[in-house]
C-alpha positions in Angstrom: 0.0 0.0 0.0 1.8 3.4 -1.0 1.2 6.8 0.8 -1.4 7.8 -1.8 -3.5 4.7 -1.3 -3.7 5.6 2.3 -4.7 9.3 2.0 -7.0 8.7 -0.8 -8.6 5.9 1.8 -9.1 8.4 4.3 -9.8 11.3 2.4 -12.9 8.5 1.2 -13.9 8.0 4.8 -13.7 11.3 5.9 -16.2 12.4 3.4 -18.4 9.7 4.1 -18.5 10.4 7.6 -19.4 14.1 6.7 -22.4 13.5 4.7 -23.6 11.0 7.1 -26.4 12.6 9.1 -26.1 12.9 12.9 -27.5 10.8 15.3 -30.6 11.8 17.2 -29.9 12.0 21.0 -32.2 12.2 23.6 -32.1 14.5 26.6 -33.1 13.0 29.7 -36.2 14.4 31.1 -35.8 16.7 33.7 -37.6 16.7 36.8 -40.0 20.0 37.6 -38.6 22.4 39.4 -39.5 22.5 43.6 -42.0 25.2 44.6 -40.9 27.4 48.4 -43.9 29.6 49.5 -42.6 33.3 49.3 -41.9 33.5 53.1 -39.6 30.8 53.8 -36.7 32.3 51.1 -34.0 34.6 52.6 -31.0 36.3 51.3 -27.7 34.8 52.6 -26.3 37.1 55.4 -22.8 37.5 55.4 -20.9 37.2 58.9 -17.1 38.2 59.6 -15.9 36.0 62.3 -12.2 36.8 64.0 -11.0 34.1 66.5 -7.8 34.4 68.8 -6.4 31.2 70.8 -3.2 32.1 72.5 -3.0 28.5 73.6 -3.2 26.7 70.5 -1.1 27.8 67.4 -1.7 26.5 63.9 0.5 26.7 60.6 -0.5 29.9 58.0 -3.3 28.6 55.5 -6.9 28.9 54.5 -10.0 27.4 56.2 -13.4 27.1 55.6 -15.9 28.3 57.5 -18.0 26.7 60.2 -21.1 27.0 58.3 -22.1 28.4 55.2 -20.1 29.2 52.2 -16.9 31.3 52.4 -13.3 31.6 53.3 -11.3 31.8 55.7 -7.4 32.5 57.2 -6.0 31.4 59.7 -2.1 32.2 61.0 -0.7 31.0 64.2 -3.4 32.0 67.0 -5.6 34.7 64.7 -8.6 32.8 62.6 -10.5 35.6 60.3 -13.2 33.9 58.4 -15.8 35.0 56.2 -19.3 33.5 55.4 -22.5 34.2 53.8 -25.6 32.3 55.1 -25.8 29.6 57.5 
């Protein structure tokens, strides 16, 4: 088989494969969306919380929060964290 067989092969199948029409797919159905009475939905409520322990050091790196989403640092007996909602 020489070099142009080869490319003319694939050249072949690459065209074939572009006039081929697609497969249909199908999109799993999706389940409806929950319903929350207006009253029980609040906004997240950020907090700031700053922590010293003289007694207990800790190595320099970050920390997450106790609850909620956020960040936090924390560098030998200082802990400053930040979350919103919990």
């Amino acid at each position: 088989m020489t070099k142009t067989d080869l490319q003319g092969d694939l050249l072949a199948d690459l065209k074939s494969a572009a006039n081929a029409r697609p497969l249909p797919t199908s999109q799993p159905a999706l389940p409806p969306p929950l319903t929350v009475p207006q009253g029980e939905l609040r906004p997240a409520t950020p907090a700031l919380d700053f922590r010293v322990t003289p007694l207990r050091w800790a190595r320099p790196g970050l920390v997450a929060p106790d609850t909620g989403l956020g960040l936090g640092l924390r560098f030998g007996p200082v802990e400053v964290s930040l979350s919103l909602g919990g």
